[in-house]
C-alpha positions in Angstrom: -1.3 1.0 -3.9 -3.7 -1.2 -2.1 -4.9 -0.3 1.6 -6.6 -2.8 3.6 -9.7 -1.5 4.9 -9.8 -2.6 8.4 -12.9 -1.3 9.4 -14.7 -2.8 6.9 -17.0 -5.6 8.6 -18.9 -6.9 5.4 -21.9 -5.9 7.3 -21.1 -6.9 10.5 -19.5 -4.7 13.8 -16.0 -6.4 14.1 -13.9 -5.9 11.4 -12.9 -8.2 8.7 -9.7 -8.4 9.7 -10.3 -8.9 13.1 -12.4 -11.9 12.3 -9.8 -13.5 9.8 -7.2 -12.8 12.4 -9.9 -15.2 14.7 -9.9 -17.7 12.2 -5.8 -17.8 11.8 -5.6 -18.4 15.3 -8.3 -20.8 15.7 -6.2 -22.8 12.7 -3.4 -22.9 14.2 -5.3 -24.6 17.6 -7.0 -27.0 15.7 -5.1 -27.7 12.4 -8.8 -26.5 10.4 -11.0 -24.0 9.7 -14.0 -25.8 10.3 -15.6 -23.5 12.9 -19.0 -25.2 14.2 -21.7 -22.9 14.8 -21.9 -24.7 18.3 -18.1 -23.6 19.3 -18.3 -22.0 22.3 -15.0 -20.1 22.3 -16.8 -18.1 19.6 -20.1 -18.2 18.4 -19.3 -15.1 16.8 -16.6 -16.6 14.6 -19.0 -19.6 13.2 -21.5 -17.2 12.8 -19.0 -15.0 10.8 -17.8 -17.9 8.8 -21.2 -18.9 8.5 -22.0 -15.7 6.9 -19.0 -15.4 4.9 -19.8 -18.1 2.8 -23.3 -16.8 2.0 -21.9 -13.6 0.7 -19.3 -15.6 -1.5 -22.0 -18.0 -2.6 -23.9 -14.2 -3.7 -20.3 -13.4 -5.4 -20.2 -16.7 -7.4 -23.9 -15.8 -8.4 -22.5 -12.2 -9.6 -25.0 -10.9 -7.1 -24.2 -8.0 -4.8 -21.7 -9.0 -2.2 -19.2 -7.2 -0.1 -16.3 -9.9 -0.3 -13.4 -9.1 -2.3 -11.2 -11.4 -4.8 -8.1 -10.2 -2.0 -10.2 -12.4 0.8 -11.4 -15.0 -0.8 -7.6 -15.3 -1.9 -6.5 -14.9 1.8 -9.2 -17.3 2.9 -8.5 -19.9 0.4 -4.7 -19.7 1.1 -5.7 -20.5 4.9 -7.8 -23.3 3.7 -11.1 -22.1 4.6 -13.9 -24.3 3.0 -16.5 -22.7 1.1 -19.1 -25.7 2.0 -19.8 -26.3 5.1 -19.6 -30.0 4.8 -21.1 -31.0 8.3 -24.5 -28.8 7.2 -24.8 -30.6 4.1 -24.1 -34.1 6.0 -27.1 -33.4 8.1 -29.1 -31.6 5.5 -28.5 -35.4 3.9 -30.0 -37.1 6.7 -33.4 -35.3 6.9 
């Protein structure tokens, strides 16, 4: 039997679940899960998804990370991006 650990923050103070929950809701607003940093309805959630994808990028690696196959299954089924394609645009441009 699997229990969800809900107050597991993957080094953060809100929850993982809290967060995801965040991102659900802000898909169903926009039709994405492109979160900008510069959202203001929640910096917290970029910054989250921001910092989600470094610790998958450390998973990939085979580094230490606290994600777990179960999220990046949840996250992938939502349709969250692993690049952040408008970083890479600008990181393009410089």
């Amino acid at each position: 039997v699997f229990f969800w650990n809900t107050n597991d923050s993957l080094g953060g103070s809100t929850p993982w679940r809290t967060r995801f929950q965040e991102l659900v809701a802000f898909k169903d607003k926009w039709g994405h899960c492109d979160v900008s940093e510069r959202f203001s309805e929640s910096r917290e959630l970029a910054q989250w998804c921001s910092k989600t994808r470094c610790k998958y990028k450390k998973f990939l690696n085979e580094a230490p990370s606290p994600i777990i196959k179960e999220r990046i299954k949840c996250l992938n089924d939502l349709g969250f991006r692993w690049i952040d394609l408008r970083k890479k645009q600008s990181s393009r441009r410089n």
